[in-house]
C-alpha positions in Angstrom: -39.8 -8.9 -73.5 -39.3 -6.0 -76.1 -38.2 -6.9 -79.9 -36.6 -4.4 -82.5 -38.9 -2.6 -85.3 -37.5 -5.1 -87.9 -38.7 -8.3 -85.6 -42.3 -6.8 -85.1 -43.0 -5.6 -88.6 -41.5 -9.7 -89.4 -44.5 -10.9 -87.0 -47.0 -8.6 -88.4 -46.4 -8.9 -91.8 -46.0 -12.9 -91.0 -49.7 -12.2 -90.0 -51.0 -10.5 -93.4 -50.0 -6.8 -92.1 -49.1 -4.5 -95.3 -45.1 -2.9 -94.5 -42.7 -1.2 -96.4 -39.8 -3.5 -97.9 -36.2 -3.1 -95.5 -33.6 -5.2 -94.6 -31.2 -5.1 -91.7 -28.0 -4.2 -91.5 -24.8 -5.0 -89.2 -22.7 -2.6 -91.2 -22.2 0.9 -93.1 -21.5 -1.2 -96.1 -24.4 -3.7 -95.5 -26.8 -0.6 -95.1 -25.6 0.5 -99.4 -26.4 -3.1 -100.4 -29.6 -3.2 -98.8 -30.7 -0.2 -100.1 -29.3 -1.2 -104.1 -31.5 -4.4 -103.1 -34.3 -2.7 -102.1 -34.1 -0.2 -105.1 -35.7 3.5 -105.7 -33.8 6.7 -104.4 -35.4 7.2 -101.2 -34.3 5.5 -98.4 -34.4 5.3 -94.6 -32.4 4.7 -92.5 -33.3 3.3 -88.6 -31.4 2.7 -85.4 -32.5 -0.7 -84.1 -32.8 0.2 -80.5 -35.4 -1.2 -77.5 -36.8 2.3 -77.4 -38.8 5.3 -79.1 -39.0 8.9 -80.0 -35.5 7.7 -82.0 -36.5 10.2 -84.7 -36.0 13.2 -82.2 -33.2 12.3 -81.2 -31.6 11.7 -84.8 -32.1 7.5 -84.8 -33.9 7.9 -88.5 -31.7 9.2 -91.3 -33.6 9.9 -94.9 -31.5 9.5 -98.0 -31.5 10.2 -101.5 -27.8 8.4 -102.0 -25.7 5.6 -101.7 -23.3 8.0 -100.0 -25.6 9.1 -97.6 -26.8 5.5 -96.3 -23.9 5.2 -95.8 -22.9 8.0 -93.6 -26.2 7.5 -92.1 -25.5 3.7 -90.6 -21.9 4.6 -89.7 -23.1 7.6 -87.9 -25.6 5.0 -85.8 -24.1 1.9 -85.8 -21.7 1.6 -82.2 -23.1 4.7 -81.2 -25.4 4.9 -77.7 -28.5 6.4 -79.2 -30.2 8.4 -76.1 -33.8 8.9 -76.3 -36.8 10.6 -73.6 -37.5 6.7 -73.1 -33.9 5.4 -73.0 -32.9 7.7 -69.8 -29.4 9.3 -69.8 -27.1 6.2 -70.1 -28.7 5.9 -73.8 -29.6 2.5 -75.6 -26.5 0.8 -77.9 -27.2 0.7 -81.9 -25.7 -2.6 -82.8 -28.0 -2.7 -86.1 -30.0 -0.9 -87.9 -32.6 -0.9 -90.6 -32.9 0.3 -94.0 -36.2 0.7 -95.5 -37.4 1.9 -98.7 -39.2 5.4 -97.9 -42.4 5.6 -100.0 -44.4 9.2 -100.1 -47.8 9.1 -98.2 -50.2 11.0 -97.2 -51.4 10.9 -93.9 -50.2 9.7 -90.9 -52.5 7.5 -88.4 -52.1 5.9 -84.6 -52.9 1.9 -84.1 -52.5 0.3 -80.7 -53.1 -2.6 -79.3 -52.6 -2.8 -75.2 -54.1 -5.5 -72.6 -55.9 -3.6 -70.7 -55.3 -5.5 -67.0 -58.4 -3.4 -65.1 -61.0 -4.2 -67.4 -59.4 -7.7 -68.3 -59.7 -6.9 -71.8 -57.7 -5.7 -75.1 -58.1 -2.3 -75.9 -57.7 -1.3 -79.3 -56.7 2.8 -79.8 -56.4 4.5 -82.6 -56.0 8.5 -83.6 -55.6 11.1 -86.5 -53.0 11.9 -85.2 -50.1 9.7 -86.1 -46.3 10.3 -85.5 -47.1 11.6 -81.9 -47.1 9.9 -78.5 -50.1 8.4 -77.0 -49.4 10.0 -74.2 -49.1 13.2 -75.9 -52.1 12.9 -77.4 -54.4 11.9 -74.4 -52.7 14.5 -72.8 -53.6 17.1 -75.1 -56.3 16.1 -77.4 -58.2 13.1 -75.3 -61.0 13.2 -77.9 -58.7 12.3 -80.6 -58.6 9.0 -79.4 -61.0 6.2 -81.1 -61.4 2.9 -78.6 -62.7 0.1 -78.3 -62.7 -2.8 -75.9 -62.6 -6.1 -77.4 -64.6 -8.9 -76.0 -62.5 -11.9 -75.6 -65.1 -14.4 -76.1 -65.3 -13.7 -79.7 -62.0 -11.3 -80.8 -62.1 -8.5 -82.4 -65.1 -7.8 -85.3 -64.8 -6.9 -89.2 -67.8 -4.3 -87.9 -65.6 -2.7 -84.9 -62.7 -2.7 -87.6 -65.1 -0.8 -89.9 -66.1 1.3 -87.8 -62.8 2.4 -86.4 -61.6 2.9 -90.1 -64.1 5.3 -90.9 -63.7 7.3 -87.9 -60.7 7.2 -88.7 -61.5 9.6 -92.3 -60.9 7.0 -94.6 -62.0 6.7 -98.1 -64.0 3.8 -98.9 -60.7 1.9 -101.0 -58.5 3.1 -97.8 -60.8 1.5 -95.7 -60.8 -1.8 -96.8 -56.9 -1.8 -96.7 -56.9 -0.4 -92.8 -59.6 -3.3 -91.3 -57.2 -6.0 -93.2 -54.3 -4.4 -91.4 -56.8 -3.6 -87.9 -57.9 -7.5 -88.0 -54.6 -9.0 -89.1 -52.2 -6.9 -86.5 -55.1 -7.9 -83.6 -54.4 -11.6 -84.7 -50.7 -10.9 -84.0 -51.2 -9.4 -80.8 -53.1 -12.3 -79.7 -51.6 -14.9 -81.1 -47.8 -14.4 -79.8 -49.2 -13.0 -76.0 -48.6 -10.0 -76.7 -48.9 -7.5 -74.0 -48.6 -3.8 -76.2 -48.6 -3.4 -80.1 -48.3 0.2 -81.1 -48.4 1.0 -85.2 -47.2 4.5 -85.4 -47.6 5.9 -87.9 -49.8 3.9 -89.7 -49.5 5.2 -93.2 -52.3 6.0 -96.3 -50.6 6.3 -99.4 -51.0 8.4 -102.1 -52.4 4.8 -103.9 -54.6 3.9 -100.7 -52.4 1.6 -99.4 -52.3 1.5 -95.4 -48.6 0.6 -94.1 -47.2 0.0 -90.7 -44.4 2.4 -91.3 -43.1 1.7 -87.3 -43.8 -1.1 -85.0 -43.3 -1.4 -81.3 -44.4 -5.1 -80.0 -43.9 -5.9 -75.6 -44.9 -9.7 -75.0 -45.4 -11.4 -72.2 -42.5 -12.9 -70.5 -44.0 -15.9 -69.1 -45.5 -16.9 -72.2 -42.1 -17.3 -74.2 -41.8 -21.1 -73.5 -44.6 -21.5 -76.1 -43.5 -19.1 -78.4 -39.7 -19.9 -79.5 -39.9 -18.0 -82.6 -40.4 -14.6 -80.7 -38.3 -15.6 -77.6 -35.3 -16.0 -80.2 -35.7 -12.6 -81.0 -34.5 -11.2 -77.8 -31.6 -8.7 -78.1 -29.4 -8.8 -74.5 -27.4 -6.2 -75.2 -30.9 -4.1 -74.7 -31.0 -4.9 -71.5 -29.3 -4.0 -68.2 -26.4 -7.0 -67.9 -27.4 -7.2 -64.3 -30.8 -7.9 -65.7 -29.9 -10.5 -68.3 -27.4 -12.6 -65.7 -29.7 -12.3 -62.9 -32.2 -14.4 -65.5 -29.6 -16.6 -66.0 -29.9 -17.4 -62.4 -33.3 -17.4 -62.3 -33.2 -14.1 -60.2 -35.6 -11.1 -60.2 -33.2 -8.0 -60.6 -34.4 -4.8 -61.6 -31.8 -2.5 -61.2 -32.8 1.2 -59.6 -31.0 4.4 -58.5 -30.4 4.4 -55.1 -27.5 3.2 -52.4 -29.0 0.7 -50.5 -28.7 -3.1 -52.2 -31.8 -5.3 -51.9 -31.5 -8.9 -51.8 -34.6 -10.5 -50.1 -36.9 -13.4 -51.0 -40.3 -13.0 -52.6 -41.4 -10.6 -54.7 -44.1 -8.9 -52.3 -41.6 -8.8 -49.2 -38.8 -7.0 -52.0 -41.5 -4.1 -52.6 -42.8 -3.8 -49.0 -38.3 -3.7 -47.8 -38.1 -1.1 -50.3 -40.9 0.6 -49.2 -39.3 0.3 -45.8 -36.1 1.8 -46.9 -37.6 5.4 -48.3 -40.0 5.6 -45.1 -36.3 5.6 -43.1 -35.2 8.4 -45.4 -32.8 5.8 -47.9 -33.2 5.1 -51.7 -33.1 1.2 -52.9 -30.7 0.4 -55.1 -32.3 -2.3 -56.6 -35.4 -5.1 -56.1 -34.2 -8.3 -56.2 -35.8 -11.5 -55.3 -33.7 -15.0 -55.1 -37.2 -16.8 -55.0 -38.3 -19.9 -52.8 -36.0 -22.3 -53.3 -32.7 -20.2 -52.7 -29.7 -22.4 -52.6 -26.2 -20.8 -51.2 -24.9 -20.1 -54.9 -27.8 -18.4 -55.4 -27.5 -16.1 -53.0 -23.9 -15.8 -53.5 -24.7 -14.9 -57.3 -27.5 -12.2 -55.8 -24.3 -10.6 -53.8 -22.2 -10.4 -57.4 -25.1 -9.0 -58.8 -25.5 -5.8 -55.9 -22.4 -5.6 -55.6 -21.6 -4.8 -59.1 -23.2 -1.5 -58.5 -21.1 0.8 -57.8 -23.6 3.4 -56.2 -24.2 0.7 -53.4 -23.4 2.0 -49.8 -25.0 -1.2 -47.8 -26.7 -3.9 -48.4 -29.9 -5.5 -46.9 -30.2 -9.4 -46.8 -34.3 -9.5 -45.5 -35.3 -13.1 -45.7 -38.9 -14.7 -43.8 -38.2 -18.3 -45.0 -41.2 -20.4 -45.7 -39.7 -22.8 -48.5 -36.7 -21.3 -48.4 -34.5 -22.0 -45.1 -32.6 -19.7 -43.0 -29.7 -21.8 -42.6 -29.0 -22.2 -46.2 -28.9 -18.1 -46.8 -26.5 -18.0 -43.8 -24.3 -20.0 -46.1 -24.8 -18.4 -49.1 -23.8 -15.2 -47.1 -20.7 -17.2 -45.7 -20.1 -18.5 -49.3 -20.3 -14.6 -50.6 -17.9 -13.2 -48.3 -15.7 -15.3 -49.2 -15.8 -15.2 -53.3 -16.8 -11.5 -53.4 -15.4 -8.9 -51.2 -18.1 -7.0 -49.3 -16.7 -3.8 -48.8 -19.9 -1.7 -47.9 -22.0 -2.7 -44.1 -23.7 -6.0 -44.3 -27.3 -6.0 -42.7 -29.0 -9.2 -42.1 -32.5 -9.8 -41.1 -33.4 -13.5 -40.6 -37.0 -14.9 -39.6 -38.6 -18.2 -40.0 -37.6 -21.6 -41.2 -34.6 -22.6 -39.0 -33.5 -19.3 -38.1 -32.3 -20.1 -35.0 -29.2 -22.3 -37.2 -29.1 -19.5 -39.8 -28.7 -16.7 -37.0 -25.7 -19.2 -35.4 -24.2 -19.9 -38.3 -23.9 -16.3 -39.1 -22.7 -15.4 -35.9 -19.7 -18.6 -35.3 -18.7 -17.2 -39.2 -17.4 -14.1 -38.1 -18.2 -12.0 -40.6 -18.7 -8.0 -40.0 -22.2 -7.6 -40.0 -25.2 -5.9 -37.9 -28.2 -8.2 -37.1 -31.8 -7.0 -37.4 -35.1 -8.8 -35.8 -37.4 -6.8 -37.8 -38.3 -5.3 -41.2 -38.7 -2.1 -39.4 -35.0 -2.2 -37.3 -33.6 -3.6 -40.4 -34.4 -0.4 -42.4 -33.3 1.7 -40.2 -30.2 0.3 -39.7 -29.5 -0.4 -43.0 -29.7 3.6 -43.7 -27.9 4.5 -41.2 -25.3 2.3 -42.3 -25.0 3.8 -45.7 -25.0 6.9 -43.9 -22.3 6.2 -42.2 -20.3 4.4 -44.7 -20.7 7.9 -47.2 -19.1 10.0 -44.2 -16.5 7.5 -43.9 -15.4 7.9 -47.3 -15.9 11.5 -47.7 
């Protein structure tokens, strides 16, 4: 799960990490009282969107005036704000965030990432701040300072050291950057975070080090223990299909191809998908209904395909273990009948009771073709949308 600047720099600084003062705002004329709040005459002025590079594609606004905060915000705020990392369909500004904009210095890199091959966090940092990390080990690979922490006792006040003054730090500035090095580590830790990326982080002309931008990723099964950052979760940054399927305790990720996926466990969703692009077709999604799969459920899983509108067939693959056959036979039933299925309908049953599921499918009547393996079902499922594209050419 992915929060907004404002909700990561409220965890870090929560934890004892140094950020510049800024308040959110719904509204143009929120944005001019936050700044009169906030005071000064230099202001910015942030899009609040699950995303980055936001400053590229005009997301950060500085201002010297009242007026111009808020031209700023109402030039944001309702607006799609589309970013390299937001794709083509864009990201919707819904808030945004007005901070006071001190003059600094120097600009720094601070990340924080778990590292799943080595089974460690890896703490990155880099002179060169305000650029992505990608961009940087792309182009300057020995501009990045790491090091691996070793979980058994955390990160040190030596490694922090150390970092800082590879970092070109005077002795006052470093002081400030291991408080923020130790404190943000604490927050990536302590809240399960999976990435925590500082950039910049700021030196100021009076050696203070700020997080002037925050991006914290967490780990989704972790929320139930942490309330206070699963309340920060913004569904209107998400794909609806996304945040209903969660609702229904469905996997849904939606993707870019024609051919709708609804199969049951996660390993048997990637390996049909794979099975779809060796047949020459492009998934349209991954979805898994799970273990337990009761008729609604795959009813709601045929809502959720079909409320793509690129979808030229669908694939029901299902090898029931703990699921049954017979009960996704009537959650097909139960589909066709509450959702019309107006695209080719292919079915591949195998397992528990699938004798009953394949008869129950075939007294219902429905218009569908019938697969006996993975393989056939692929291949039929492509030639289908094939089929179904000519048709309505």
């Amino acid at each position: 799960m992915d929060v907004h600047e404002y909700q990561a720099k409220e965890l870090l600084a929560s934890f004892g990490v140094a950020v510049p003062k800024g308040a959110v705002a719904f509204s143009p004329d929120q944005a001019v009282y936050a700044a009169t709040e906030l005071g000064g005459s230099f202001w910015a002025v942030k899009a609040q969107i699950h995303a980055g590079a936001r400053g590229k594609a005009g997301g950060v606004k500085l201002c010297r005036t009242y007026n111009e905060v808020r031209d700023a915000a109402k030039g944001m705020l309702g607006k799609r704000l589309v970013t390299i990392q937001t794709g083509p369909e864009g990201k919707p500004v819904q808030r945004v965030y007005v901070e006071a904009a001190d003059p600094f210095e120097r600009e720094l890199y601070l990340g924080y990432v778990l590292d799943r091959k080595a089974e460690r966090v890896r703490v990155i940092a880099s002179t060169r701040g305000g650029m992505e990390i990608e961009e940087i080990a792309k182009t300057e690979p020995e501009a990045l300072i790491q090091v691996v922490v070793e979980p058994a006792v955390g990160l040190q006040q030596f490694e922090a050291r150390e970092l800082a003054f590879k970092l070109g730090l005077n002795i006052k500035q470093v002081s400030a950057a291991v408080r923020v090095i130790m404190n943000a580590y604490r927050a990536f830790r302590d809240t399960d975070c999976t990435m925590l990326e500082i950039n910049p982080l700021v030196v100021t002309r009076d050696d203070r080090v700020l997080a002037l931008d925050a991006k914290m990723s967490f780990d989704d099964n972790a929320l139930f223990r942490r309330h206070n950052v699963a309340d920060m979760h913004d569904p209107s940054q998400s794909d609806p299909r996304e945040a209903q399927a969660a609702e229904h305790n469905l996997s849904y990720i939606g993707l870019e191809g024609e051919i709708g996926c609804i199969v049951n466990g996660a390993g048997l969703a990637m390996a049909t998908m794979d099975m779809i692009k060796h047949a020459g077709g492009e998934p349209a999604n991954f979805l898994d209904v799970g273990g337990g799969a009761s008729p609604d459920r795959v009813a709601t899983a045929f809502r959720l395909v079909l409320s793509d509108k690129n979808v030229k067939a669908i694939l029901v693959n299902i090898f029931a273990g703990i699921n049954r056959c017979d009960w996704v036979a009537q959650g097909v039933i139960q589909a066709a009948k509450e959702v019309k299925i107006d695209v080719p309908l292919i079915v591949r049953l195998a397992g528990t009771n699938v004798e009953a599921g394949k008869k129950i499918l075939e007294d219902s009547g429905l218009d569908l073709i019938a697969a006996d393996t993975l393989t056939e079902a692929a291949q039929k499922a492509v030639a289908a949308c094939d089929a179904f594209k000519k048709s309505a050419a």
